[in-house]
C-alpha positions in Angstrom: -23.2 -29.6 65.3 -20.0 -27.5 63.3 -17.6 -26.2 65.0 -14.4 -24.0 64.0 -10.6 -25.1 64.0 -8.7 -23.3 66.2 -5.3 -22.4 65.6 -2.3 -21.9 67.7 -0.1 -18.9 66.0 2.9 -19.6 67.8 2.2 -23.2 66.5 1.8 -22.2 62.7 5.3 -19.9 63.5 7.3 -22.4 64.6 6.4 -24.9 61.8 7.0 -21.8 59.4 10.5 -21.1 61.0 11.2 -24.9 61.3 9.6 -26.5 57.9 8.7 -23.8 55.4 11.2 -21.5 55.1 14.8 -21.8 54.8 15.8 -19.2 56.9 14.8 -16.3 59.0 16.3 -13.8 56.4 13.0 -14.0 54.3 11.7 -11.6 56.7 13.0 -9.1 54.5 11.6 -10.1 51.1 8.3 -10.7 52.8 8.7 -6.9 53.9 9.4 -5.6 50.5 7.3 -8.1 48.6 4.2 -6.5 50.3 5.3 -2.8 50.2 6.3 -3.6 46.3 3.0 -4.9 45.8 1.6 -2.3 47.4 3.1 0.5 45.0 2.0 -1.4 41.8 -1.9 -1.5 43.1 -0.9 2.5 43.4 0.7 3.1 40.2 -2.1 0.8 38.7 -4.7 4.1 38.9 -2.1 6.8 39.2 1.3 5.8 37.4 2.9 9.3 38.2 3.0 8.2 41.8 5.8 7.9 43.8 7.6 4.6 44.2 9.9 4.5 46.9 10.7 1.9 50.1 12.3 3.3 52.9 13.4 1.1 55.8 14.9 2.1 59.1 16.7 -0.4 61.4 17.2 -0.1 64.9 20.5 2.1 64.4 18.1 4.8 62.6 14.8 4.4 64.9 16.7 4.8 68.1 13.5 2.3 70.0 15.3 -0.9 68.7 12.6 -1.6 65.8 13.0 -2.0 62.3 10.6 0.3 60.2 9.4 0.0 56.7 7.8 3.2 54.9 6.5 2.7 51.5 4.3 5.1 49.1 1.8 2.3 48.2 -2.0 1.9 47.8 -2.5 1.7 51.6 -5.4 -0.1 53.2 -9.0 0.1 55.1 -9.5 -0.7 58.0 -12.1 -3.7 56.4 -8.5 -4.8 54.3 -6.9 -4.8 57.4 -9.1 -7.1 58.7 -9.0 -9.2 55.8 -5.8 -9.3 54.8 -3.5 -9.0 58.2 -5.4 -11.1 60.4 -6.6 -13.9 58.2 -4.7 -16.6 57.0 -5.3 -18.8 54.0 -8.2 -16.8 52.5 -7.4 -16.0 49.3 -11.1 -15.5 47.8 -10.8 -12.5 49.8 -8.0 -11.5 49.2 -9.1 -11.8 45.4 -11.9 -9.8 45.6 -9.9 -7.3 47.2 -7.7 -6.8 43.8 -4.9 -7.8 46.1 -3.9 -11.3 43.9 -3.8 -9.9 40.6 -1.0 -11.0 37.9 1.3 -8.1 38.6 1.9 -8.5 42.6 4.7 -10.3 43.5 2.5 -12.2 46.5 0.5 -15.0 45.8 -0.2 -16.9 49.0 -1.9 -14.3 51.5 0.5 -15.9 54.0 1.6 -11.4 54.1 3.2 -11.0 57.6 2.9 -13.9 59.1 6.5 -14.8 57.9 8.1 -11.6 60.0 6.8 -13.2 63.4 10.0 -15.5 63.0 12.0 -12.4 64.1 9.5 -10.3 66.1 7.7 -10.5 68.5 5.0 -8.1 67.9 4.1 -6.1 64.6 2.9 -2.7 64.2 0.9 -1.2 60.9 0.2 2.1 59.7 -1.9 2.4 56.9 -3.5 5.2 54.8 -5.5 4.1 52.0 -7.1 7.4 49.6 -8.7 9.7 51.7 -9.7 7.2 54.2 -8.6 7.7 58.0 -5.4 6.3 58.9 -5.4 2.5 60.8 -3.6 1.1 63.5 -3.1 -3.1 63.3 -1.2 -4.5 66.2 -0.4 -8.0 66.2 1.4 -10.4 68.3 3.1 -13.9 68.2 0.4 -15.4 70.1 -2.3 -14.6 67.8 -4.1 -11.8 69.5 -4.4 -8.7 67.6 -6.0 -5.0 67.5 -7.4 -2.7 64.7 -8.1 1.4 65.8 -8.2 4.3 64.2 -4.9 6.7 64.2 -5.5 9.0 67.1 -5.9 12.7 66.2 -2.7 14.0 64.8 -1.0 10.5 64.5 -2.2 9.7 61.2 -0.5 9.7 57.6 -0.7 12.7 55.8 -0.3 10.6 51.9 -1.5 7.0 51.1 0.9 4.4 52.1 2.1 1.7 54.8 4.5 1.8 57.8 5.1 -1.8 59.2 7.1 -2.0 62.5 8.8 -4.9 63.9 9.8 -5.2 67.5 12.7 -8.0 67.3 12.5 -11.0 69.5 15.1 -11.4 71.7 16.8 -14.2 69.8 16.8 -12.6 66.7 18.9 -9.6 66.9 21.4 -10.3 64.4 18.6 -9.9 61.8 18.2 -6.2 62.6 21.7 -5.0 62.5 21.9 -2.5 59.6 24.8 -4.5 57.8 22.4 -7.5 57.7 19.7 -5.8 56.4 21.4 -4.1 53.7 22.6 -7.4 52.6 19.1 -9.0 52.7 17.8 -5.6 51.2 20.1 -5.7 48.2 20.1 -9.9 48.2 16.4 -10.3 47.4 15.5 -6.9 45.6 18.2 -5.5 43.8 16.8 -5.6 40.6 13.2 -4.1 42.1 11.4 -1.5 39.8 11.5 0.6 42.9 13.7 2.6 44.7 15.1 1.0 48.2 16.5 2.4 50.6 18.0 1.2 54.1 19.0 3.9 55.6 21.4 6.5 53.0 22.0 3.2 51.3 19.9 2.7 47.8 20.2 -1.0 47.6 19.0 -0.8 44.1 20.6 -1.3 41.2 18.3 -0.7 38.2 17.4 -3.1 35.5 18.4 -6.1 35.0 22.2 -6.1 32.6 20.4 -8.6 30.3 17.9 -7.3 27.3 14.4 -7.7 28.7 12.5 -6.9 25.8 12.6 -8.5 21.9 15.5 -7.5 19.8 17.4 -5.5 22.4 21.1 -5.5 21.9 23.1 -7.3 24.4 25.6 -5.4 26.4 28.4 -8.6 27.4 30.6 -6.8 29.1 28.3 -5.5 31.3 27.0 -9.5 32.0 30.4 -10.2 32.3 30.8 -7.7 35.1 27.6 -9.1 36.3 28.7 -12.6 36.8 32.2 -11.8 38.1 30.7 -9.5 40.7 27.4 -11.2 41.5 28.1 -15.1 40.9 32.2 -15.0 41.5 33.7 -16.2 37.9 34.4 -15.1 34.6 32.2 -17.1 32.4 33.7 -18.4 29.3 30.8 -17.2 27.0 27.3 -15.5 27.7 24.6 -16.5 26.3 20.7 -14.2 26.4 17.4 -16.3 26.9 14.0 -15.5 26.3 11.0 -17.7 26.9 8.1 -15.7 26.1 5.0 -17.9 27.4 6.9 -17.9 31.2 7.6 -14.3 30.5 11.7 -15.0 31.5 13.9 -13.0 30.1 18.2 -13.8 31.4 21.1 -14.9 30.5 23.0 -18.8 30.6 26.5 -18.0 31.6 28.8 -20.8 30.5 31.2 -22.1 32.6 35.1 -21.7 32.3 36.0 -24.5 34.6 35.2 -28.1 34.7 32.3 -29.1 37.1 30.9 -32.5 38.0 28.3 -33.3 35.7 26.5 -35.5 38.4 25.8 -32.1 40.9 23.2 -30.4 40.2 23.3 -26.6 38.7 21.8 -23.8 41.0 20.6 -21.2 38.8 19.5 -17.5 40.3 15.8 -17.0 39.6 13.8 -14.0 40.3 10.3 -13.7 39.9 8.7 -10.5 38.6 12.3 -8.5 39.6 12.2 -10.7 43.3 15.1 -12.9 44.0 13.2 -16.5 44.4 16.4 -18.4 44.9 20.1 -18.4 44.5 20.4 -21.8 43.8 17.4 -23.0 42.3 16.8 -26.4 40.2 15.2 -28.0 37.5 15.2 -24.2 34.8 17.8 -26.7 32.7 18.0 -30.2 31.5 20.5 -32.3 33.3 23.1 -32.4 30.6 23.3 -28.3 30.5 25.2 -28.5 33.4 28.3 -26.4 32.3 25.8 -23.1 32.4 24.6 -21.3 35.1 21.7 -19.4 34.3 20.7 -15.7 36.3 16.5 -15.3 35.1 13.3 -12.8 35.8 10.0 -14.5 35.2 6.4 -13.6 35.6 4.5 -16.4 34.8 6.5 -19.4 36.6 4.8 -20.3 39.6 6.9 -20.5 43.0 6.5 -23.0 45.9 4.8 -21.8 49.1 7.7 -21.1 50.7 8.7 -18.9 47.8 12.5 -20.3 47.6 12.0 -22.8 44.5 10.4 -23.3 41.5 7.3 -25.1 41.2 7.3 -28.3 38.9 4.5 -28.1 36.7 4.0 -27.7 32.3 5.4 -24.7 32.4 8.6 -25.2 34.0 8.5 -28.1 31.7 8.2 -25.9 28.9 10.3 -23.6 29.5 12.9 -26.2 30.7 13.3 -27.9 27.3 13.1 -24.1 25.4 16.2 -23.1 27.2 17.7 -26.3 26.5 16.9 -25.8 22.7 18.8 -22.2 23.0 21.4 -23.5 25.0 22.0 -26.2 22.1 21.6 -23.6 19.4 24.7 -21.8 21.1 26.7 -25.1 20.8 25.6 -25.5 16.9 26.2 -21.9 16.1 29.5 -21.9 17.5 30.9 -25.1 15.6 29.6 -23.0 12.3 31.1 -20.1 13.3 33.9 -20.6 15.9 35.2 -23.8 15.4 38.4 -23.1 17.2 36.5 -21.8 20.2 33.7 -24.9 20.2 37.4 -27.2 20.7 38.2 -24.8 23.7 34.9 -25.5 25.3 35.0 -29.4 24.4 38.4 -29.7 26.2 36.3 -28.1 29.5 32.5 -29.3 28.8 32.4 -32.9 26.5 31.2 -34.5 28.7 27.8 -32.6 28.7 27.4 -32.3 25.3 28.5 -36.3 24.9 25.5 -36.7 27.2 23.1 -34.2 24.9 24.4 -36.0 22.2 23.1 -39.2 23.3 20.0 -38.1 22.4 20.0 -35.3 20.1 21.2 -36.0 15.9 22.9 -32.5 16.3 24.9 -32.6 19.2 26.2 -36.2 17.4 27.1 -35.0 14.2 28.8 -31.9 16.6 30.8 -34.8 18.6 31.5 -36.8 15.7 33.5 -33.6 13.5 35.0 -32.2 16.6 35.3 -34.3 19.6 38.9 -36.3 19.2 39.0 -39.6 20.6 41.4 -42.0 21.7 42.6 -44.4 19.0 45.5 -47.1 18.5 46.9 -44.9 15.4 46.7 -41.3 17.4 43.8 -39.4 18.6 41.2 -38.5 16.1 38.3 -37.3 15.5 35.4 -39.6 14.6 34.9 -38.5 11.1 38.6 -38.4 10.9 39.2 -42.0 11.7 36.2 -43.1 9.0 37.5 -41.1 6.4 41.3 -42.7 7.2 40.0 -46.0 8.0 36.7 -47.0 7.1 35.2 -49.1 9.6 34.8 -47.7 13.1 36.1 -50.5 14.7 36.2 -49.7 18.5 36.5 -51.6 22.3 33.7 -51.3 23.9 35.6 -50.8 27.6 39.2 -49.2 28.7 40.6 -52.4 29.6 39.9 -54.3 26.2 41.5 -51.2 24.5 44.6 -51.1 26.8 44.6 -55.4 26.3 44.4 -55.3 22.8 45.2 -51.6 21.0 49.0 -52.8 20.5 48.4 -56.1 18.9 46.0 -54.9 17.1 47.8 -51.9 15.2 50.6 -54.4 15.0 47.8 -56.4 12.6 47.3 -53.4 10.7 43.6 -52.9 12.8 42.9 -49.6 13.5 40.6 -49.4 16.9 39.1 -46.5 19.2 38.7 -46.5 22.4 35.2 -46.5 23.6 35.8 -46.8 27.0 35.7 -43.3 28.0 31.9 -42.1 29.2 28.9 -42.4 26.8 31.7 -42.9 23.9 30.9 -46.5 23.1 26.8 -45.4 23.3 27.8 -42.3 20.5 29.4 -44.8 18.7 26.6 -47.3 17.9 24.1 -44.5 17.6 26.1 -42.9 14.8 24.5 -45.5 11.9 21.0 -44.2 13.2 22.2 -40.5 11.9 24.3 -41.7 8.7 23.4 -44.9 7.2 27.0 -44.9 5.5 28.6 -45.0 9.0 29.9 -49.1 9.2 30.8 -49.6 13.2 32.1 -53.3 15.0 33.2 -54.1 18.1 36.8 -55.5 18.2 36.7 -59.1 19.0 39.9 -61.1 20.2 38.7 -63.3 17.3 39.7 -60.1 14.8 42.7 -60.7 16.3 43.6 -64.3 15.5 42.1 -64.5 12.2 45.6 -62.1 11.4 47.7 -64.4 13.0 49.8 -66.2 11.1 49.7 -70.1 11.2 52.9 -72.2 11.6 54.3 -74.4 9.2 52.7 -77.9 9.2 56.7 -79.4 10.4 56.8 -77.2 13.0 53.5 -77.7 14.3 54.1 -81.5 14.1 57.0 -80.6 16.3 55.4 -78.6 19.0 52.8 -81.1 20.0 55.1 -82.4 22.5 55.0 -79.0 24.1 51.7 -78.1 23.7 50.8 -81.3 25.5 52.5 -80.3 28.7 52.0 -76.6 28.0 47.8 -77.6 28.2 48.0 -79.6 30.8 49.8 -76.9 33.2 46.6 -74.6 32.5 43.8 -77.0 32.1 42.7 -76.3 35.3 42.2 -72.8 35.1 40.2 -73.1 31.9 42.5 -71.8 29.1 43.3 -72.8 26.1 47.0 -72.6 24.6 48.3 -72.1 20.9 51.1 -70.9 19.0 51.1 -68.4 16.0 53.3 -65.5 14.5 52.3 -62.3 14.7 53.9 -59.4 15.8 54.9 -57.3 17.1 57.9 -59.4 18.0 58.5 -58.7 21.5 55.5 -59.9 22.8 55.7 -63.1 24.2 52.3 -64.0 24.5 48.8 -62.4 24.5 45.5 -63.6 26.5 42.4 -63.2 24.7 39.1 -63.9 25.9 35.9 -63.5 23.7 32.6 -62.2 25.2 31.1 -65.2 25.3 34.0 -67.0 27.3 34.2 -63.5 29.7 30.1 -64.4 30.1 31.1 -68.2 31.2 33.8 -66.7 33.6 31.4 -64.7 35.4 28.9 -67.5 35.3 31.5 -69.6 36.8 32.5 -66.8 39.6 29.0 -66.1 40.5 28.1 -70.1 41.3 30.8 -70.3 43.5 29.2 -67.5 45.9 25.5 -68.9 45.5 23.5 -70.6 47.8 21.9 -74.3 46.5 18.8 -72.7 44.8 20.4 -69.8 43.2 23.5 -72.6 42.0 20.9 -74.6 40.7 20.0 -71.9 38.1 23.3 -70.8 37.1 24.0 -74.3 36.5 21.4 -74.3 34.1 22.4 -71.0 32.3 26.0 -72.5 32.3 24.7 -76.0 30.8 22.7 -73.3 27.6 26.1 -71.1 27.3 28.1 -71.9 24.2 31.1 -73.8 25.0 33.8 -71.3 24.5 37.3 -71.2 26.5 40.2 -67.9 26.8 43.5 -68.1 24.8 47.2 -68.1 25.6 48.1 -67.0 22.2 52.1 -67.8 22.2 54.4 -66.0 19.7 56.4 -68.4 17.6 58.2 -64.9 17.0 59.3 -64.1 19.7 62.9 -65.9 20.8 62.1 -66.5 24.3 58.9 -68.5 23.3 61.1 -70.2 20.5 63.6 -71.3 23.2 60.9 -72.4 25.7 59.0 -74.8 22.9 62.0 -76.7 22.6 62.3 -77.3 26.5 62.6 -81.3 26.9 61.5 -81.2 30.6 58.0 -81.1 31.0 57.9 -79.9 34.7 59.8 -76.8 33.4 58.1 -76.1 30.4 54.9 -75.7 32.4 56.4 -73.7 34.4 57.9 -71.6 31.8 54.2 -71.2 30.1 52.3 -70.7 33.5 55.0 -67.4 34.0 54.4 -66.3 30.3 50.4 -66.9 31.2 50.9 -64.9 34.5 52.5 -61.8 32.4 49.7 -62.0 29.7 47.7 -61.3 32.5 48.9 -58.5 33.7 50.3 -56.9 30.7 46.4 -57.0 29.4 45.3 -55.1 32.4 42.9 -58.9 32.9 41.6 -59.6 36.7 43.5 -61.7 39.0 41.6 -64.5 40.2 42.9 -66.5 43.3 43.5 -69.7 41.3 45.6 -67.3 38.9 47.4 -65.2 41.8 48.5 -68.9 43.1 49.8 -70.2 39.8 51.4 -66.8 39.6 53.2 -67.8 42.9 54.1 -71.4 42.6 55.8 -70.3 39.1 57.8 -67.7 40.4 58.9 -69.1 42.9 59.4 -72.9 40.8 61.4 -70.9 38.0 63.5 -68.8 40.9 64.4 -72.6 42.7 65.1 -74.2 38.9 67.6 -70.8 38.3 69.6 -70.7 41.6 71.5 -73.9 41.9 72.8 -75.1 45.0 71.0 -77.7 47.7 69.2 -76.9 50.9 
């Protein structure tokens, strides 16, 4: 045997109130949605008819109810029944021509959405020359249809929907409120509304809405200071006509964190759907905030986002092609003003250009970078220099830039974000584009040997000077290089910063996870950092000829201790101890005395 669901209004209320909408405010673009919808069935058969929503708050009524008037298509009392009292049956709501492409509704879920501020809800409806209907409906589900009594009906087609405000609610009736809500969700309406003397109104929307329409930017520049709170730096019209959007991207004049999402301001079909809605952009368009109208997008059910199918997919990546175009067209056109918006916005275009052969020939003419020889741009540096020869990370640029111009090595800094990725991606767009990453080995190959005497003479030092930092793994030598006042410079090639970490990580495993890194270790090429000293430099010069061996090593350990630092390197515990002992071993050698 079948039986029936039964459902418990209050219940489907409180999970709209607590799950589906956002807010009790949508009351108000329920209200208007419907009376909207119910002009444009009107206008449908006779377009000279009036389109005009009057609402009344409790201020005006004088019986604490809000009132809605609108000069719509009306209903029958067989719509009434179908389309007040029934929820979720849209095939009936279809056949009633009530779900057609032009209405704003799409979900038949109609008043169910003002029971989160009332408690009971009143209609009046005239449709043609039928007799005007009565629908009462209450919170708890139970409801009444009757005919107007005899001089109580409408004297023209249209709807009067009354509220009476639960007792919690009262700060959604206040006229204030209401007028804010009024002009929030349906300012750009094709309709006229009014709360109260108050048209809430406000025409068409400031951007062109049809093909070829000239674009008034000062009055979206007024737009966007008055409706969204800045002064954009540019403004930029969109058009997407299979989603039927028409807007405009307002670029940003201040710098924003790429990782937070945009909220741009969609309406659908004149509606406000959302102030801050996501996903009409790519990611890395986050300097523009766009204001839209659509038709075709589809909304969620709770009408306050977009809904994520192929055609916001579409129409995501055709905005993003016109929000690119902008970008090219202005380093044609404007270069000065593409460097004003690069000093604000690079690092969104960095991140288009990680995957877009424009935006990277864009970044790699206009976009200056950090360099050892001054900042330049990418093309700048190749057609001064050649090779692009860059560090990968900020440290290895701020351990080695110096030395390296010193060599006559000119090096960028990659280290900033995505700049090492544009980098190697540039030989994929120009085949002529030579990049390397500087190695510490680029380094010594300038270096200048010592004479074979001198070298013969060192060994004595080098001896002790090894056997001081055997223990932490580094190798020491001497060469010449400049610049002069450098004592001594730590290098340390990938492969020896791999065997580091190798080393590091096996000393915090457990048996079975030491067991594997032993064996990665045991594979790794055998490679060991440098103490590079500088036969140059007169301090090193003075310390090689030290004859005490216990103060030679503790000479080198100091100058190993400085390289450290001075190269921005981590400090390991082993090295902030050896740091220690030769402070504090060169302090008790330099103040004489006894204890």
């Amino acid at each position: 045997m079948d039986h029936t669901f039964q459902v418990d209004l209050r219940g489907v209320v409180d999970l709209l109130s607590h799950h589906l909408y956002g807010s009790p405010r949508v009351y108000v673009r329920e209200l208007l949605q419907n009376a909207v919808d119910a002009i444009t069935a009107r206008r449908a058969a006779d377009p000279d008819a009036p389109a005009l929503v009057r609402v009344e708050t409790p201020e005006l009524t004088g019986d604490g109810t809000l009132r809605v008037h609108d000069t719509g298509i009306g209903l029958t009392e067989a719509q009434v029944h179908e389309l007040l009292a029934t929820i979720g049956r849209s095939s009936k709501r279809d056949e009633l021509g009530f779900s057609r492409h032009e209405f704003l509704g799409q979900f038949g879920i109609g008043l169910l959405s003002c029971f989160l501020v009332a408690d009971e809800i009143r209609v009046v409806t005239r449709h043609g020359d039928h007799p005007t209907v009565h629908w009462t409906g209450h919170s708890d589900g139970r409801y009444a249809v009757e005919p107007a009594p005899p001089g109580a009906g409408r004297a023209e087609p249209g709807t009067t929907v009354t509220l009476v405000p639960r007792r919690d609610a009262d700060k959604w009736f206040g006229t204030p409120t209401v007028v804010d809500l009024a002009r929030l969700f349906g300012a750009l309406l094709p309709v006229t509304v009014r709360v109260g003397d108050v048209v809430t109104t406000s025409g068409p929307p400031p951007w062109p809405t049809t093909p070829g329409a000239p674009v008034d930017r000062a009055a979206l520049v007024r737009y966007a200071r008055e409706t969204l709170g800045f002064d954009p730096f540019d403004v930029l019209p969109l058009s997407v006509p299979e989603a039927g959007l028409t807007g405009a991207a307002f670029i940003l004049s201040t710098p924003v964190n790429p990782a937070a999402r945009a909220g741009h301001r969609v309406h659908l079909k004149r509606m406000l759907l959302a102030e801050h809605a996501d996903g009409l952009l790519p990611d890395w368009a986050f300097f523009a905030h766009c204001v839209v109208d659509a038709t075709e997008l589809r909304p969620t059910a709770s009408r306050e986002a977009l809904y994520e199918d192929s055609l916001l997919a579409a129409t995501r990546e055709a905005l993003g092609d016109q929000v690119r175009g902008w970008l090219v067209r202005l380093a044609k056109h404007d270069p000065r003003r593409l460097a004003e918006f690069l000093q604000v916005h690079h690092l969104g275009v960095k991140a288009l250009a990680l995957h877009d052969d424009e935006m990277l020939r864009l970044v790699d003419q206009w976009w200056p970078m950090e360099t050892n020889v001054g900042t330049l741009t990418l093309a700048e540096f190749r057609q001064r220099h050649g090779l692009l020869r860059y560090a990968a990370s900020l440290d290895e640029f701020r351990q080695l830039a110096a030395v390296a111009a010193a060599q006559d090595l000119a090096v960028v800094n990659g280290g900033y974000t995505y700049d090492t990725e544009l980098i190697e991606r540039l030989p994929a767009v120009d085949r002529s584009v030579l990049i390397e990453r500087l190695e510490p080995s680029d380094l010594t190959t300038r270096f200048d040997s010592l004479d074979p005497q001198v070298e013969l003479a060192l060994r004595p030092f080098l001896t002790a000077a090894q056997r001081a930092l055997e223990r932490l793994g580094c190798e020491v030598v001497v060469r010449a290089y400049d610049p002069v006042s450098l004592p001594a410079l730590y290098l340390v090639s990938r492969s020896a910063a791999f065997n580091d970490q190798l080393a590091a990580s096996r000393d915090r495993a457990d048996e079975l996870w030491g067991g594997v890194l032993d064996a990665l270790a045991a594979s790794a090429p055998p490679d060991r950092p440098q103490l590079v000293l500088n036969h140059r430099n007169p301090l090193v010069r003075r310390v090689t000829t030290l004859t005490d061996p216990e103060l030679a090593g503790l000479a080198v350990e100091a100058l190993y201790g400085q390289a450290l630092l001075l190269g921005h390197h981590p400090i390991r515990a082993a090295d902030a101890a050896l740091l220690n002992s030769s402070f504090l071993g060169l302090l008790g050698r330099a103040v004489p005395g006894q204890e």
